[in-house]
Each structure stands twice: as C-alpha cells, then as structure tokens.
C-alpha positions as a Markdown table, in Angstrom:
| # | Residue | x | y | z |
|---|---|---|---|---|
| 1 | Unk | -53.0 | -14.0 | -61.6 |
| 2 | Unk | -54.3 | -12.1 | -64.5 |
| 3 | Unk | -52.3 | -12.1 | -68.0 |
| 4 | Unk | -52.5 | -9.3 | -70.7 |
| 5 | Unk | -53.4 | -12.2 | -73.2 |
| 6 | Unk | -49.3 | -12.0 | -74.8 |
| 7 | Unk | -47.0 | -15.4 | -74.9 |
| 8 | Unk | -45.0 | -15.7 | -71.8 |
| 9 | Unk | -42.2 | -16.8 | -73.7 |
| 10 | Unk | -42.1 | -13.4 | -76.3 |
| 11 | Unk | -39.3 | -11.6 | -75.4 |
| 12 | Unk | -39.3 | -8.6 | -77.1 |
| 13 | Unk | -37.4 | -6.1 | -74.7 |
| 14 | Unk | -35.3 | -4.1 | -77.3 |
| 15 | Unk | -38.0 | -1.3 | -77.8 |
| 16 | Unk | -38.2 | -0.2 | -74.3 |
| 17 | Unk | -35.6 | 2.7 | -73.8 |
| 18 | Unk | -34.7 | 1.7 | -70.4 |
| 19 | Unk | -33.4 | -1.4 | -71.8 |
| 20 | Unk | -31.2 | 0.2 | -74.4 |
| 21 | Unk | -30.0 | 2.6 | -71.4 |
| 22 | Unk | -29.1 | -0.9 | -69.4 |
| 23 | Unk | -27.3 | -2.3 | -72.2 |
| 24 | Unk | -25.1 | 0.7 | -72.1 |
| 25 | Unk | -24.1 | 0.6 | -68.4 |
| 26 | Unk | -23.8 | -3.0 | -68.7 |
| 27 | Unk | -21.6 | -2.3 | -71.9 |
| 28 | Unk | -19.4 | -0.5 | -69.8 |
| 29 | Unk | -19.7 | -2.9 | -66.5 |
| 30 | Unk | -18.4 | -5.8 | -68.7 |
| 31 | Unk | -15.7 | -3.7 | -70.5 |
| 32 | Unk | -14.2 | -0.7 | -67.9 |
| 33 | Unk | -14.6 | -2.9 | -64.3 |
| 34 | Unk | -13.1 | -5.5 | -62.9 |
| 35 | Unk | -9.8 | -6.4 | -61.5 |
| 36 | Unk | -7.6 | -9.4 | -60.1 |
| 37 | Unk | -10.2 | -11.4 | -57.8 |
| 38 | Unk | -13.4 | -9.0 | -59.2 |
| 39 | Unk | -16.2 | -11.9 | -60.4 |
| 40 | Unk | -17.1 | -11.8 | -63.6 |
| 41 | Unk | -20.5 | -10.1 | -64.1 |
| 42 | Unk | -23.3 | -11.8 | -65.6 |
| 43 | Unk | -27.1 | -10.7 | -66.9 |
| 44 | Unk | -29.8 | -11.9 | -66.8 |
| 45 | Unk | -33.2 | -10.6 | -68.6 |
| 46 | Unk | -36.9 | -11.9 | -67.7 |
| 47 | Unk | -40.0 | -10.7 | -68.8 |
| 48 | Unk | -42.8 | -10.2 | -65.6 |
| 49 | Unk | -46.3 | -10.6 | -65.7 |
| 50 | Unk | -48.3 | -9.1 | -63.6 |
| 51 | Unk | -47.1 | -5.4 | -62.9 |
| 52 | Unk | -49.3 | -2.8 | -62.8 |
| 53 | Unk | -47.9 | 0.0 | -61.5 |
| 54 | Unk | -44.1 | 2.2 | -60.1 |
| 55 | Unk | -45.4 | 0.2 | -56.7 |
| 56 | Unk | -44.8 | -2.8 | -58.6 |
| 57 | Unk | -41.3 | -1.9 | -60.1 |
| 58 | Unk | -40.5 | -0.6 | -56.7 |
| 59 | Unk | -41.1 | -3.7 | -54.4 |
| 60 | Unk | -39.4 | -5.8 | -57.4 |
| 61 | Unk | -36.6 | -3.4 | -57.6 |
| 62 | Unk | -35.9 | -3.6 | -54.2 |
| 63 | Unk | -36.3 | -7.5 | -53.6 |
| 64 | Unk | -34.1 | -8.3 | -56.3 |
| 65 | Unk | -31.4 | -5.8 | -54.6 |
| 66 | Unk | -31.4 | -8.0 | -51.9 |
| 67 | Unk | -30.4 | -11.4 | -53.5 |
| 68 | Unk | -26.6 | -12.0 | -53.0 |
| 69 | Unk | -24.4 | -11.1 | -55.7 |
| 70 | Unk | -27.1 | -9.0 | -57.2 |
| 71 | Unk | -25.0 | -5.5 | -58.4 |
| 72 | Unk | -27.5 | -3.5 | -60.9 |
| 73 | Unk | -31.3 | -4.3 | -61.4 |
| 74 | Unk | -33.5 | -2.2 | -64.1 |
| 75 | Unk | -37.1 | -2.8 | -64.1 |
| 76 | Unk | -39.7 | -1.5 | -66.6 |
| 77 | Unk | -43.2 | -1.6 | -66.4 |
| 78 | Unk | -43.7 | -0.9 | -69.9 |
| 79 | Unk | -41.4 | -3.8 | -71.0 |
| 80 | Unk | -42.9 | -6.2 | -68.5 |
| 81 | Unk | -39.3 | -6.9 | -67.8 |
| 82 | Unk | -35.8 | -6.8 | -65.8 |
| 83 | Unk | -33.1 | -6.8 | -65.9 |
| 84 | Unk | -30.5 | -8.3 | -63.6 |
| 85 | Unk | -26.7 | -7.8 | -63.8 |
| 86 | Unk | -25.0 | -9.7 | -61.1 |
| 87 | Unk | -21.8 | -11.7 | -60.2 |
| 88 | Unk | -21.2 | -15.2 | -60.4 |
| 89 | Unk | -22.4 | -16.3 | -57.4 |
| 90 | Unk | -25.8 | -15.0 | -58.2 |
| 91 | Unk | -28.2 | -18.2 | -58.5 |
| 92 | Unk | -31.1 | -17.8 | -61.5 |
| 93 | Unk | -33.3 | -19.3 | -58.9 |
| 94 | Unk | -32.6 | -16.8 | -56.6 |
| 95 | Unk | -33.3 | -14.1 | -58.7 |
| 96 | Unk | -36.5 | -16.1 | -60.2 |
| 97 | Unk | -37.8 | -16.5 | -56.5 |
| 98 | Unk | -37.4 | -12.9 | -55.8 |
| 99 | Unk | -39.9 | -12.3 | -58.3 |
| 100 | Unk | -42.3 | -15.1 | -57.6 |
| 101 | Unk | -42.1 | -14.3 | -53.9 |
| 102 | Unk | -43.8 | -11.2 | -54.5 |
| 103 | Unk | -46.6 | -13.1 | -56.7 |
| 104 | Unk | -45.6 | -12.1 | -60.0 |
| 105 | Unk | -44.9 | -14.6 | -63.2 |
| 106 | Unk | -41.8 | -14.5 | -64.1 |
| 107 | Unk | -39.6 | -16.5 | -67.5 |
| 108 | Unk | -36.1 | -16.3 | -68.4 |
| 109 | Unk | -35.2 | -14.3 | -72.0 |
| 110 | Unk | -31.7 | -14.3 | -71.9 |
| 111 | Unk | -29.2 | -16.9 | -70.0 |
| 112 | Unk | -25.7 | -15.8 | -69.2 |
C-alpha cells in the first residue's frame, strides 16, 4: 500500500473543518442526548492511509455505519482521518477492521 511519506502516528486532525464541525455535533451528542438506559457515547478518531478519492470516503463511510453500536461516522479525505462516535458496546477492533477490511492503514489518535 502506498504512503504519502508522513508518520502514521501524527495526528494532526484539528485543521480540517470537518473535524471542528464533528466536534460540535459530538459537543452536543455528549451534552443534550441521552436518557435512563441510553449508553454513553464514545469517540473515537484514527488517521487513514491510503484514500484517494469521495469513492474512498464513501465505501469507508458506509462500512463503518455498519459496525454495531456505530451512531455518527465523519470521514475526511483531506485529514486522512475519521471519526467515529459510537456507544459502548462499540469494540475499537471492530471499527479498526472496518477500515482494514477495505485495505486501508489505519492508527488510533484518540482513545475514549
């Protein structure tokens, strides 16, 4: 799989608008939902290598929809990354193979 060359483990989503955009409906997910027996939401935020194109977003997009427990997914092709809001019965490796399934890199930036 080719690499554009950058460290796997840089992180550096807080440029991308679509991530500033996320942490806002997050903001409010966390703060406005939830009631007696709701799960407690949690993120998660991984940098993907790999993407090339809205094709790419879309068939990540979608694939991580489908992993139980997964409730809001942003992807950004100019960030290289996503971001993953789901409850707590969401598994990291789930999410992880999701990506990898589709035969993209993927590494964890944020843990819940």
């Amino acid at each position: 799989m080719r690499t554009r060359g950058h460290r796997e483990s840089a992180c550096a989503l807080g440029d991308d608008p679509l991530v500033k955009h996320f942490a806002i409906m997050l903001a409010a997910l966390l703060t406005g939902c939830g009631g007696e027996g709701s799960a407690t939401p949690v993120s998660f935020s991984y940098q993907v290598e790999g993407m090339h194109c809205n094709g790419c977003v879309e068939a990540i997009t979608a694939e991580l929809r489908e992993v139980p427990g997964v409730t809001s997914v942003a992807v950004s092709l100019e960030g290289r990354s996503a971001l993953v809001v789901a409850d707590s019965a969401a598994r990291e490796a789930a999410i992880e193979s999701a990506i990898t399934g589709l035969g993209y890199k993927v590494a964890l930036c944020q843990k819940p």
